[in-house]
C-alpha positions as CSV (number, residue, x, y, z in Angstrom):
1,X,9.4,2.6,-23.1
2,X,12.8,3.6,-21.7
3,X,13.5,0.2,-20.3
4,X,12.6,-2.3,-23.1
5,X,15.3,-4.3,-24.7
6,X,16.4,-3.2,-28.2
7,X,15.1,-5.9,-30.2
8,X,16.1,-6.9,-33.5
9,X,13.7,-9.3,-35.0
10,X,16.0,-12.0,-34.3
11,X,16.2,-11.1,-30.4
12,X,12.1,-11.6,-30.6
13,X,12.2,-14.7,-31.3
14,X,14.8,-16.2,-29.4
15,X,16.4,-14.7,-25.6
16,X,18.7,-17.7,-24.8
17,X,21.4,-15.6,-24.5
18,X,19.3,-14.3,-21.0
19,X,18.7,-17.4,-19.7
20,X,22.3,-17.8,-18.1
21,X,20.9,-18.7,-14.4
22,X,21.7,-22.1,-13.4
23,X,18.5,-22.9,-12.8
24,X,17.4,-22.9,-16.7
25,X,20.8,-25.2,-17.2
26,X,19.8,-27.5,-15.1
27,X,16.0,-27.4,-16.1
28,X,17.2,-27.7,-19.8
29,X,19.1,-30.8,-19.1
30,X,17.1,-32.9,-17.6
31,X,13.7,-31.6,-19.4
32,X,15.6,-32.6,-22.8
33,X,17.2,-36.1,-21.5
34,X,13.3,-36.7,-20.4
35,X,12.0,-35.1,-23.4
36,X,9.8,-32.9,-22.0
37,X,8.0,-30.0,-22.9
38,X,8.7,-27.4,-20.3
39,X,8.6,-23.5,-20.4
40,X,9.4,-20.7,-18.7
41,X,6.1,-18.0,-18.4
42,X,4.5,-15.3,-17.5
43,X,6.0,-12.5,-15.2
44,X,9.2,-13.5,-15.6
45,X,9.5,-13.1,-18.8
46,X,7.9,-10.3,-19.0
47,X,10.4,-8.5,-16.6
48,X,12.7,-10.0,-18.8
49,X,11.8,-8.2,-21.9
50,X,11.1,-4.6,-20.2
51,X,14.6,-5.2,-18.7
52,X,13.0,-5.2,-14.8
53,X,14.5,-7.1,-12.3
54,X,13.2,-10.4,-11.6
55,X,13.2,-12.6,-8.2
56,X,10.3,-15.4,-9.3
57,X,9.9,-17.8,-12.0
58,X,7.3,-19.7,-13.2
59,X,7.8,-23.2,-15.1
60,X,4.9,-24.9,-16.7
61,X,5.5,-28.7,-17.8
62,X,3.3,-30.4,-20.0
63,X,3.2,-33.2,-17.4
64,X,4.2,-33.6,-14.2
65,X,5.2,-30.5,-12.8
66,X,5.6,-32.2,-9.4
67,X,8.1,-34.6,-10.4
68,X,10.5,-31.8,-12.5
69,X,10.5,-29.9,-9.8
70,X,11.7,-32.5,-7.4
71,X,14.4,-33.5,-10.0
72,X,15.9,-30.4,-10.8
73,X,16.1,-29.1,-7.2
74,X,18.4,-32.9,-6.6
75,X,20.3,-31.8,-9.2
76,X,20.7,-28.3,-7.7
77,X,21.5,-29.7,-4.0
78,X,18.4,-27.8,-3.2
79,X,16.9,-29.7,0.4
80,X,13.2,-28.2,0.4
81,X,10.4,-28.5,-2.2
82,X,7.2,-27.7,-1.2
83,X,4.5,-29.8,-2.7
84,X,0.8,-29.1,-3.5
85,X,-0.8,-31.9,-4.9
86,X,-4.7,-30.5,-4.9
87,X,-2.9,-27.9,-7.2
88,X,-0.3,-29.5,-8.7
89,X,2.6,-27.4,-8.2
90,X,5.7,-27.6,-6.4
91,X,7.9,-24.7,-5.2
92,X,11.8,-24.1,-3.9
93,X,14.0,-21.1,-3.7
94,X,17.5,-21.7,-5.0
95,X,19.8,-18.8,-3.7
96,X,18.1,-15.5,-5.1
97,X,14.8,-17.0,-6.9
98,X,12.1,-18.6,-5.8
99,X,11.1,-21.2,-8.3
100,X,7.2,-22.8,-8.8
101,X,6.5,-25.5,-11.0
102,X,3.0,-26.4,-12.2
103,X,1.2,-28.9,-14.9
104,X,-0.1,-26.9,-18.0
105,X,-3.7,-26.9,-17.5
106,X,-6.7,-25.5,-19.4
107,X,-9.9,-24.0,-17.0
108,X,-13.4,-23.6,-16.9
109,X,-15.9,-21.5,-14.1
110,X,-18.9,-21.6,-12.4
111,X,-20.6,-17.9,-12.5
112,X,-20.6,-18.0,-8.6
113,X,-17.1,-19.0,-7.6
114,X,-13.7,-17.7,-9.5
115,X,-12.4,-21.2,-8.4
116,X,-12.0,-22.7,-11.7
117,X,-12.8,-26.6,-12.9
118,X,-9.1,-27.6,-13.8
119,X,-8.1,-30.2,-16.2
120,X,-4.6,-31.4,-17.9
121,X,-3.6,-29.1,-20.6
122,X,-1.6,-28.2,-23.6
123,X,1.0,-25.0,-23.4
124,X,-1.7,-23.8,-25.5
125,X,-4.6,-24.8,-23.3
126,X,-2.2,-22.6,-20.0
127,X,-1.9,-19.6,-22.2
128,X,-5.7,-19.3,-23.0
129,X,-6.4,-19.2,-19.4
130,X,-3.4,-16.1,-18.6
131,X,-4.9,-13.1,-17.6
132,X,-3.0,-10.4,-20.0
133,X,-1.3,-11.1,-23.1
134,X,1.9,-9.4,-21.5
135,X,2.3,-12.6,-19.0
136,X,0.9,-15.3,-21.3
137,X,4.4,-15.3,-23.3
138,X,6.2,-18.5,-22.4
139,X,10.1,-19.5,-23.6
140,X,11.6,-23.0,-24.5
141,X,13.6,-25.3,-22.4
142,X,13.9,-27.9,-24.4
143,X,17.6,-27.5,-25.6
144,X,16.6,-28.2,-29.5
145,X,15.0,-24.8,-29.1
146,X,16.0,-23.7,-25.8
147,X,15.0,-19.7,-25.4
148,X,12.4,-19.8,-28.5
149,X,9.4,-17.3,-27.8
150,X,6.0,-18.7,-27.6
151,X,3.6,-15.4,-28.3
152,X,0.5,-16.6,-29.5
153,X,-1.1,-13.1,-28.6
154,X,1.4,-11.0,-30.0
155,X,2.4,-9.7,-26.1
156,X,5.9,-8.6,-26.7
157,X,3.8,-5.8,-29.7
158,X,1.9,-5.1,-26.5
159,X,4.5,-4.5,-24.2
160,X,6.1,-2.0,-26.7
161,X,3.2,-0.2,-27.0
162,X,2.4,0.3,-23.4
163,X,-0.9,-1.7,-22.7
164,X,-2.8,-4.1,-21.0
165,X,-5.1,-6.7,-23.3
166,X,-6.7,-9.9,-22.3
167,X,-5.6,-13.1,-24.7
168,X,-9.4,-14.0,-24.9
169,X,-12.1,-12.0,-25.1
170,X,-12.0,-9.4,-22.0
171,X,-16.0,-9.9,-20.8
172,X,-15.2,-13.7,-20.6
173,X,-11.7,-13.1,-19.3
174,X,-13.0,-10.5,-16.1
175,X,-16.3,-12.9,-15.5
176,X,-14.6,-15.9,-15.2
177,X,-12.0,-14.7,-12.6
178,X,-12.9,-10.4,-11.2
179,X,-9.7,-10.4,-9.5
180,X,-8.2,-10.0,-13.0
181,X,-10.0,-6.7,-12.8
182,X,-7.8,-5.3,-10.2
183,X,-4.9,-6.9,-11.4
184,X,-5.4,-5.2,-15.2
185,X,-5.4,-1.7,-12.7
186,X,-2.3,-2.7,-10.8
187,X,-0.5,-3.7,-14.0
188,X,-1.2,-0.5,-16.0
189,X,-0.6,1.6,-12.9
190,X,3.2,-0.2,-11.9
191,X,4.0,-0.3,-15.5
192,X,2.6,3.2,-16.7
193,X,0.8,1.2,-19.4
194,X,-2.7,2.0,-20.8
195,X,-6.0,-0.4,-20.4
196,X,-7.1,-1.4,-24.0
197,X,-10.6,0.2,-24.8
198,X,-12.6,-3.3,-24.8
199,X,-10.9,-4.4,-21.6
200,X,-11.4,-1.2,-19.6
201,X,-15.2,-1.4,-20.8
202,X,-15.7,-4.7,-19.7
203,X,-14.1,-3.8,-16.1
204,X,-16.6,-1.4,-15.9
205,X,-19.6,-3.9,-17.0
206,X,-18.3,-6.7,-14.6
207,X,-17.3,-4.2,-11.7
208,X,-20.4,-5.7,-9.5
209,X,-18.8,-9.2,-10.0
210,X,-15.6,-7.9,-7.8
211,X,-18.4,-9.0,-4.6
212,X,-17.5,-12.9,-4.8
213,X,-13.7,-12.0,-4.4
214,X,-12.6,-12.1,-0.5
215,X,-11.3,-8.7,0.9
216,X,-8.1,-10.3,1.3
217,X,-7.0,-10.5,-2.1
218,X,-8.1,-7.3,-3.1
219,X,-6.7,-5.2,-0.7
220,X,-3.5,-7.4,-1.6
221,X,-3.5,-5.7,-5.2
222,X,-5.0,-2.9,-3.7
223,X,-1.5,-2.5,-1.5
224,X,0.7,-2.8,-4.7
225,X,-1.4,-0.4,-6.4
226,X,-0.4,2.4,-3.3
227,X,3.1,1.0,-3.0
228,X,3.6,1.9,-6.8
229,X,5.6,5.1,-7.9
230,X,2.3,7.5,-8.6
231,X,-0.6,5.6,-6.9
232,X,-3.5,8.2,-8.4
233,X,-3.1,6.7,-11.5
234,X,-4.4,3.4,-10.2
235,X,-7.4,5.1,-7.7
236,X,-8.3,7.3,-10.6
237,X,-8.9,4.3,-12.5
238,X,-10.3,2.2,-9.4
239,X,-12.7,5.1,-9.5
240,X,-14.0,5.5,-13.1
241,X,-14.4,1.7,-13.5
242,X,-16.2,1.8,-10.3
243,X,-14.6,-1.2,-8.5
244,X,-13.6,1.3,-6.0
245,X,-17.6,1.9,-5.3
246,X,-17.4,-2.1,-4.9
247,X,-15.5,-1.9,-1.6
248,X,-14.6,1.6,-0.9
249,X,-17.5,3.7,-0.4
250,X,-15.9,6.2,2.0
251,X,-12.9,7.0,-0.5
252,X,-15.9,7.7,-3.5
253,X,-17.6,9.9,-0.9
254,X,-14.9,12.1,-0.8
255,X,-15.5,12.8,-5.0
256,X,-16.7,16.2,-6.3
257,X,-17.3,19.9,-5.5
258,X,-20.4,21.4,-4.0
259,X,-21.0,25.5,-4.5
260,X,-23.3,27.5,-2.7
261,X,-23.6,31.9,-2.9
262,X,-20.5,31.4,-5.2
263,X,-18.4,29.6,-2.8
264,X,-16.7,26.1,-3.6
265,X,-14.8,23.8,-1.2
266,X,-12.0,21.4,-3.0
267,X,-12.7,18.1,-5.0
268,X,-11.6,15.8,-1.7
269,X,-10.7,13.0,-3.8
270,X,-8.2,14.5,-6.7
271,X,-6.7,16.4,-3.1
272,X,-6.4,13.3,-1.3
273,X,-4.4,11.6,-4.3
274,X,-2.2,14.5,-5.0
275,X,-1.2,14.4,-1.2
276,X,-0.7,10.3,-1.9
277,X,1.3,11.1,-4.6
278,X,3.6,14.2,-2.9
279,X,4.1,11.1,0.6
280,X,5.3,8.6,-2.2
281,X,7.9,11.1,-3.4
282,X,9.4,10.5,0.7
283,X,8.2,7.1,1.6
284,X,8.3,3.5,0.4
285,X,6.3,3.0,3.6
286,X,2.8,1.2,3.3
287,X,1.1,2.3,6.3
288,X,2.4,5.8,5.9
289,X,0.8,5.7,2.5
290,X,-2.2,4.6,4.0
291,X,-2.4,7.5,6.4
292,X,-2.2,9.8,3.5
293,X,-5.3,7.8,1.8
294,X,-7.3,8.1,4.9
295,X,-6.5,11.6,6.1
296,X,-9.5,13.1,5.0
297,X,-12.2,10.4,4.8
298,X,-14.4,11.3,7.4
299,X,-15.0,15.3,5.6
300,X,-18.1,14.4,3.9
301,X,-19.9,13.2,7.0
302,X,-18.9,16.5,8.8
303,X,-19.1,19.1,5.7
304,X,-21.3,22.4,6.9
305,X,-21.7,25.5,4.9
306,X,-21.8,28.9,6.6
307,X,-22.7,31.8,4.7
308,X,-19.6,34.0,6.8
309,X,-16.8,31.4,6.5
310,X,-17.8,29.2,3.2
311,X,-17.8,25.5,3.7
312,X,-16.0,23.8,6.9
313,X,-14.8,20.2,8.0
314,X,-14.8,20.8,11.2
315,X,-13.4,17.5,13.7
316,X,-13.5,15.6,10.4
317,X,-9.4,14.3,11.7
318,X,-11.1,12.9,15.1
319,X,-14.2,11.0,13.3
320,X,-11.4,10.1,10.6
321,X,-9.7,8.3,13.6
322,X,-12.9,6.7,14.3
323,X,-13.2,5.7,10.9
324,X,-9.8,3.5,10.1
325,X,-10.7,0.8,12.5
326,X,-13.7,0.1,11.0
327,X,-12.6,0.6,7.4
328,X,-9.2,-1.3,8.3
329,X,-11.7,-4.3,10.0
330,X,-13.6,-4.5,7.2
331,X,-11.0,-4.1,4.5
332,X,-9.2,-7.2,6.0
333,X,-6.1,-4.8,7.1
334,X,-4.3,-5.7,10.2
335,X,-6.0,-4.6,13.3
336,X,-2.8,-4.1,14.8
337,X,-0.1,-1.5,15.9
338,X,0.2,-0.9,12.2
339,X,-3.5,0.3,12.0
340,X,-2.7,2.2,15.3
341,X,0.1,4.1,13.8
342,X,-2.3,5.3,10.9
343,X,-5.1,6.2,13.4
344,X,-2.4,8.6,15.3
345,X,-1.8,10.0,12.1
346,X,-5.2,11.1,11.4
347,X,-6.0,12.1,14.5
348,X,-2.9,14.3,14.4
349,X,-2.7,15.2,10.7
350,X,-4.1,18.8,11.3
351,X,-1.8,19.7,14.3
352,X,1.3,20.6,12.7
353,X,-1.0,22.7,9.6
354,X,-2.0,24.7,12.3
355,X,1.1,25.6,14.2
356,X,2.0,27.0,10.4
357,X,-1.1,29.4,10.2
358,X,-0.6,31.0,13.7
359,X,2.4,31.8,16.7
360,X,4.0,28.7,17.1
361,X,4.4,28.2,20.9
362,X,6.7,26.4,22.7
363,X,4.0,24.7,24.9
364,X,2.0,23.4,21.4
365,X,5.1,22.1,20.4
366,X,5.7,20.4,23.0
367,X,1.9,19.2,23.4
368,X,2.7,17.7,19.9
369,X,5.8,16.2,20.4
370,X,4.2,14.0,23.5
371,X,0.8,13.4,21.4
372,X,2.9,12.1,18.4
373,X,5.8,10.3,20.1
374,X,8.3,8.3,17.9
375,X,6.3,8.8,14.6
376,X,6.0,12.6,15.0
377,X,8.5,12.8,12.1
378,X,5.8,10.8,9.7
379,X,3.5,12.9,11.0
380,X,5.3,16.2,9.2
381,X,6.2,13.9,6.3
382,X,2.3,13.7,6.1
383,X,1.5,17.0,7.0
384,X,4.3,18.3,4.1
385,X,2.7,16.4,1.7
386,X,-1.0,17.9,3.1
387,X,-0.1,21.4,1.5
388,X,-1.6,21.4,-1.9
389,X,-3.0,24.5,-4.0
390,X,-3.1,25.6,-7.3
391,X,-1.6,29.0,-6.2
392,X,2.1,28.5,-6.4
393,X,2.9,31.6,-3.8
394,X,0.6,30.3,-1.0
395,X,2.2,26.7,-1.3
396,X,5.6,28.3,-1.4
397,X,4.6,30.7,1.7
398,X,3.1,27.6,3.5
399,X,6.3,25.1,2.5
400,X,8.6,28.4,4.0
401,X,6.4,28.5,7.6
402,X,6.7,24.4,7.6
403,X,10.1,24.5,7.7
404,X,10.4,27.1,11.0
405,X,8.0,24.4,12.4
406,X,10.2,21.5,11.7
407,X,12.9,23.7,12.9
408,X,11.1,24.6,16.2
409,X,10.2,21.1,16.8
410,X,14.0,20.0,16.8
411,X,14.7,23.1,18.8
412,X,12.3,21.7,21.7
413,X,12.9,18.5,21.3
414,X,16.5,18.8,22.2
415,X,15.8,21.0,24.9
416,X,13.3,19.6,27.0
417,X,13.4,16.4,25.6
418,X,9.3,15.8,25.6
419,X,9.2,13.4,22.9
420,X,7.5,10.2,24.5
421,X,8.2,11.2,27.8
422,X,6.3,10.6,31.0
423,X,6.4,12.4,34.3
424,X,9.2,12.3,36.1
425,X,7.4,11.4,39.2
426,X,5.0,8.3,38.7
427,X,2.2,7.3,40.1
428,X,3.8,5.2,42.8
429,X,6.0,7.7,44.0
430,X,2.6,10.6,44.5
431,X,0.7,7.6,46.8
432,X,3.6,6.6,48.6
433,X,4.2,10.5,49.5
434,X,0.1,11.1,50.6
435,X,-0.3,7.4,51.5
436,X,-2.9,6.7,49.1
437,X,-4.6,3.8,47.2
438,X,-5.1,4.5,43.4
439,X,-7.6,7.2,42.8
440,X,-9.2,9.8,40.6
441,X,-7.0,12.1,42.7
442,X,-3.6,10.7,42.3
443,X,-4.4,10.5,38.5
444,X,-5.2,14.7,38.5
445,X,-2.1,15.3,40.6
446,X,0.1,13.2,37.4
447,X,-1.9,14.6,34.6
448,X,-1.3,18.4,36.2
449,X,2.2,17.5,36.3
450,X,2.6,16.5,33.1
451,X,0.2,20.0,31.8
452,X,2.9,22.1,33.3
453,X,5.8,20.6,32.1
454,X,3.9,20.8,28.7
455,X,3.1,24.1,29.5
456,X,6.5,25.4,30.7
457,X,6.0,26.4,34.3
458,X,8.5,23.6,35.5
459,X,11.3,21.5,33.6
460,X,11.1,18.2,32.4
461,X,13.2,16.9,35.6
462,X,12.3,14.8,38.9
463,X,13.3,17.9,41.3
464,X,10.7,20.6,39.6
465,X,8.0,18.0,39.2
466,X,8.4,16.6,43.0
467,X,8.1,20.0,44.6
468,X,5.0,20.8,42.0
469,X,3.3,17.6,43.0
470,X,2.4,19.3,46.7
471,X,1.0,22.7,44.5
472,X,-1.6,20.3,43.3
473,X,-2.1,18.1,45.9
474,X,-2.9,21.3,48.2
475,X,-5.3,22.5,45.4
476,X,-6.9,19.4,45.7
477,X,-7.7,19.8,49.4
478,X,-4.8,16.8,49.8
479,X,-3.5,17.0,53.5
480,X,0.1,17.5,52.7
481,X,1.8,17.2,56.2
């Protein structure tokens, strides 16, 4: 791994020299005028080792973790700890780092809950119950051996060879707790590491056990999984595991190729990751990501064969629009503008594709402009990302016409400026004119208005549309005197 520190056997056994923040000073100090046992462990020290930035650490005390906490944040003029006695731990952030303290404690379960039956523990006892062997590695903070390198299950051998390994036996270990199933996928995929063989079979035998986790927390390691550099590697294992079957089915549905008199439509799933992968490469944004994932979901509901044209999807971007609210509602993902915005995108993600095939008008770009508003420049992002084929030349041809869209969009845009516009002449202004109450009528004389501006036959400006407003209202059989 290109990251990794370049140990010598005596940097594996003791990284003192990298615990310089004055937290560990102060923690050291008063842990060894106490005579404590206290410990750095888990992620942070396992960022520490691959050399990744760090902004959390974790401090388990044989003990009190409660009362450390609330000593070293005196000692470190630090105003706030939050306390939480049913748990035991205690929390503060000290300039850059937010700092949680908790009691080493061993664990049992009950098959229905993943709540475990906590009691005091040894450091031992805490790193039995870690999830990987990678953040079960703990440091001293004692200062008689202040940076020593507790690794009972030989993680730092596991970091350097890329994978992800339970400390106890993996059935036990994804039983107990099925979140730890999603979290081994999230892990391998942000790290690039590989699933060891009895681990990644027991995800797959305890996949059904994912149902007594709440939606909430997986689509939490769901969301880091698509906010990581190549996201298909995490869906791709989601899928063959089968915890995406678990909770969701629509995404599975798009899986496979169907071929009928020798014609074939794409493997949905493998194109909807690649075109995941391709937005990643332009966005850091979640919900942009998210549009990518849900672009096509609805194409299995409306797949048709004809024997002339092959296979067809045809309105599958309008039932996908149906379909995010309901996936998003049951998924436990905000059913706000954010949901929205990725609804818009789906609705819209086939608009720009087909500007590229054909004569790109002004009046369809102007149509798209007003449909797509502020996030119209997403929308290409997504629609870029959309062209996918194993034939190099028809991507490059396709990429080349994308570009005299994007072009032709700016063009307009400056030009008429359409882009989240409204009519010039509102509502109030057309009943004050014909002395009218609101009506169907008044709404056909603004939505005309609005068509030709679209259209061309009038500018985007209060004059052109004023005078136009008595076209329609005399085609409407409005007395116009």
């Amino acid at each position: 791994m290109k990251d990794i520190l370049n140990f010598t056997p005596e940097m594996s056994k003791n990284y003192s020299q990298y615990l310089k923040h004055p937290v560990f000073k102060v923690a050291s100090e008063i842990v060894t005028e106490e005579n404590l046992e206290a410990y750095v462990i888990g992620g942070y020290v396992r960022d520490l080792i691959l050399g990744r930035p760090s902004k959390d650490i974790d401090i388990v005390v044989v003990g009190n973790g409660l009362d450390l906490a609330k000593k070293i944040a005196k000692k470190l003029r630090v105003k706030k700890v939050s306390t939480f006695v049913n748990f035991g731990t205690a929390q503060f952030i000290y300039k850059d780092l937010d700092v949680e303290f908790v009691g080493a404690r061993k664990e049992s379960y009950r098959r229905e809950s993943r709540k475990p039956i906590v009691e005091d523990g040894t450091l031992s006892d805490d790193q039995n119950r870690r999830d990987f062997t990678i953040n079960a590695m703990a440091l001293s903070l004692h200062r008689d051996n202040f940076g020593d390198l507790i690794d009972p299950f030989n993680g730092v051998e596991d970091l350097q060879k890329e994978i992800i390994r339970t400390p106890l036996d993996p059935e036990k270990t994804y039983s107990d707790d099925p979140l730890r199933m999603m979290r081994a996928i999230r892990f391998a995929t942000q790290l690039d590491f590989k699933i060891e063989k009895k681990s990644l079979e027991a995800i797959r035998e305890n996949a059904k056990r994912l149902e007594i986790i709440s939606k909430e927390r997986i689509v939490d390691e769901l969301n880091k999984i698509i906010l990581s550099d190549k996201p298909s590697r995490g869906f791709n294992l989601l899928f063959s595991t089968h915890l995406l079957h678990e909770f969701f089915p629509e995404m599975v549905a798009l899986y496979g190729i169907e071929t009928r008199d020798g014609k074939s439509h794409k493997d949905n799933f493998h194109h909807t990751l690649e075109v995941l992968d391709n937005i990643c490469e332009t966005t850091d944004d979640l919900w942009l990501r998210w549009a990518a994932i849900m672009h096509d979901i609805a194409k299995p509901p409306t797949k048709r064969f004809n024997k002339q044209v092959g296979w067809t999807f045809h309105g599958h971007e309008d039932l996908g629009a149906k379909f995010v609210p309901r996936i998003f509602k049951r998924m436990k993902l905000p059913m706000d503008a954010k949901m929205k915005y990725v609804q818009k995108l789906v609705r819209l993600h086939l608009r720009p594709i087909s500007l590229v095939k054909g004569f790109v008008t002004d009046s369809a770009i102007r149509r798209l402009l007003s449909e797509a508003g502020d996030d119209v420049d997403d929308l290409m992002k997504l629609c870029n990302a959309d062209i996918t084929s194993k034939n190099e030349y028809k991507v490059a041809k396709y990429k080349k016409n994308f570009e005299l869209v994007v072009e032709k969009l700016k063009a307009v845009e400056e030009k008429d400026r359409i882009r989240n516009f409204q009519p010039p002449v509102s509502g109030q202004v057309i009943m004050e004119t014909f002395k009218m109450d609101p009506c169907y009528e008044i709404g056909q004389i603004k939505a005309k208005i609005k068509d030709a501006i679209l259209d061309g036959k009038i500018q985007n400006n209060y004059e052109e549309a004023y005078g136009y407003m008595f076209v329609v209202a005399k085609e409407l059989g409005i007395e116009t005197n």
